[in-house]
N, C-alpha and C positions, 0 to 999 in steps of 0.2 A: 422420468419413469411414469407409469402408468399409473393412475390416483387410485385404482382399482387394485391392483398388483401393491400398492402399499400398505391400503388396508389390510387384505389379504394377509402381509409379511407381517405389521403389528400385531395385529390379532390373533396369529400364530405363537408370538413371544411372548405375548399375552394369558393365551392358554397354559405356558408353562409356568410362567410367573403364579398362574393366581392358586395353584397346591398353596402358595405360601399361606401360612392362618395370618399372618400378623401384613394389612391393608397396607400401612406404611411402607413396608419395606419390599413389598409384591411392587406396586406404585415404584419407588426408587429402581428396584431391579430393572425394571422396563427401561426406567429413562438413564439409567445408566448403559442398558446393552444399545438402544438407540445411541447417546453419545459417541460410544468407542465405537462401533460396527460401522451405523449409518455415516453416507456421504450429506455434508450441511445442505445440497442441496434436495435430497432426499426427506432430512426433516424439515423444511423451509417447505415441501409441497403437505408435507402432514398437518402444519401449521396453520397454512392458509387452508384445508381442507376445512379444520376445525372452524377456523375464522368465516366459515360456509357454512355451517353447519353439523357436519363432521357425522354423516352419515355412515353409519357402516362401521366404525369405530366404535369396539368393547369399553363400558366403561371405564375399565382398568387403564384401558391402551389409551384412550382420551385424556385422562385426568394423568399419566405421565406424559403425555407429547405436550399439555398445558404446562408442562414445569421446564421443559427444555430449554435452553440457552442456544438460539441458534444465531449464528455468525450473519449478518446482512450481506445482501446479497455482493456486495464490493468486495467485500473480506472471503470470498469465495465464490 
């Protein structure tokens, strides 16, 4: 998918999560709707975006795509 189109879809999730007051758990909520939602290979390009630089990416949306556990690329 598009590196653009995925910023776009984090920083959206992003937006909603960050109502939350308490930083932690804004943070968790993201990388949890990424986990369940996202395809590994979806957050494997958010990944390496970061590992780029990771432009364009909310800090909220950054700092949970840095907590991700994502599956290499064999394993999917």
């Amino acid at each position: 998918m598009n590196i653009e189109r995925l910023i776009t879809m984090a920083n959206d999730i992003t937006n909603y999560f960050s109502a939350e007051p308490d930083h932690a758990v804004a943070v968790e909520g993201i990388r949890n709707h990424l986990t369940r939602f996202w395809d590994p290979v979806m957050r494997r390009q958010l990944k390496a975006h970061i590992a780029a630089g990771g432009d364009g990416l909310l800090p909220l949306a950054r700092e949970a795509v840095e907590r991700l556990d994502v599956p290499s690329n064999a394993a999917n």
